[in-house]
Residue, then its C-alpha position, 0 to 999 in steps of 0.5 A: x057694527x051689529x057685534x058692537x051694539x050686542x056687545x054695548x047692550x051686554x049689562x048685569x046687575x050687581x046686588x050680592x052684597x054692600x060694604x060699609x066702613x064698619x065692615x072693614x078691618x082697620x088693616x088692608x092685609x087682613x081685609x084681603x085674608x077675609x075677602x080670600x077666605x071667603x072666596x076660597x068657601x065659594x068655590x071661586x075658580x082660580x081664586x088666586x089668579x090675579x092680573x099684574x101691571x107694568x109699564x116699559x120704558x118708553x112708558x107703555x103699560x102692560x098687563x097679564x094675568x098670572x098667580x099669586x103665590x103667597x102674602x102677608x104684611x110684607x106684600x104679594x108674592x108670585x114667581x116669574x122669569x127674570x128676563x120675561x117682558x114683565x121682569x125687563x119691565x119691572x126693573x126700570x121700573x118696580x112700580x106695579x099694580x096688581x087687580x084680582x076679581x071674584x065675579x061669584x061675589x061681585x068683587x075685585x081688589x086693586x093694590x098698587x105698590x113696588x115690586x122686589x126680587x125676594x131672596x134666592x132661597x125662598x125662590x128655591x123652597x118654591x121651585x122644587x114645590x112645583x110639579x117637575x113639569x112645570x120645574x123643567x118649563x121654567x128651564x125650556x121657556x125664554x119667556x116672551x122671546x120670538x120663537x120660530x114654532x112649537x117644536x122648539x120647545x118640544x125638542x128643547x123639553x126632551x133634552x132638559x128631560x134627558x139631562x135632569x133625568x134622576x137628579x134634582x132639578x136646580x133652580x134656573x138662574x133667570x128664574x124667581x119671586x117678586x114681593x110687591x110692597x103695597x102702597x094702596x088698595x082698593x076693595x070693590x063691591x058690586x052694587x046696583x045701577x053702578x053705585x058701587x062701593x069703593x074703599x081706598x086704603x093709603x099707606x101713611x107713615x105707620x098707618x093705613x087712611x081709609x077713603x070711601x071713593x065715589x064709584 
């Protein structure tokens, strides 16, 4: 009970910035480069991590942080294992959420959206970017499945080692991008005694409405 009550008196208070209506790019996409741009100037320590919510089947949500590897007017890209928990998820159901927080500026954007496969070859430029640790992990790893313990992955990197020695390593076939087409943001700035400020944008037709939310 003593670690719960440490845990309710935990507070800070919010007070770097406001946001205003008129500070904000009529396009959520440009806002978010903004917002980015300035969070990358600031140092903000894995500026990219974001975390991605789905929801299984029988209608449990799920999430996990992970990394946004790209975006533009199309939508958020990262890279995943097809057959992870996430990817099964997400094709029943493409319906997702994404959240990014920037604790050193007080702020955290949510967008809600649809999740795609993107096409193969932008998943293969992608891959053989990557350090060829990580392009061999993508090979050892059956994401999210039950395995007795660690030196199965062990044993199973030094094989994949061995084979792919002195050749390109190919893309694996369960391995991939998604791109989440937004449907809404939320841009949220910290303020004082928890008047934050909240702006929603909402996808309408061609257009982008914009709401002030009350915090």
């Amino acid at each position: 009970m003593e670690r719960s009550d440490e845990i309710a008196a935990l507070r800070e208070e919010y007070c770097l910035h406001g946001l205003r209506r008129a500070d904000l790019d009529p396009d959520p996409f440009k806002q978010f480069g903004i917002w980015f741009t300035a969070a990358v100037e600031v140092g903000v320590y894995d500026v990219n991590a974001m975390t991605l919510a789905t929801v299984s089947p029988d209608g449990q949500p799920t999430g996990r942080v992970l990394l946004l590897k790209g975006y533009d007017h199309s939508g958020f890209v990262f890279y995943t294992n097809y057959q992870s928990e996430k990817g099964h998820h997400l094709d029943k159901n493409p319906r997702c959420g994404l959240v990014i927080l920037w604790k050193e500026l007080e702020r955290q954007i949510r967008i809600d959206g649809i999740a795609d496969k993107i096409p193969r070859e932008e998943s293969v430029r992608y891959f053989h970017s990557r350090p060829i640790g990580s392009q061999l992990g993508a090979w050892v790893s059956h994401q999210s499945e039950v395995i007795d313990a660690r030196r199965v992955l062990d044993a199973r990197l030094a094989e994949l080692s061995e084979r792919f020695a002195g050749h390109e390593i190919p893309l694996p076939p369960h391995w991939g991008g998604y791109r989440v087409r937004p449907e809404r943001f939320e841009f949220w700035q910290g303020r004082p005694n928890r008047l934050h400020d909240r702006f929603r944008y909402t996808r309408e037709n061609d257009w982008w409405r914009l709401d002030r939310l009350a915090p």
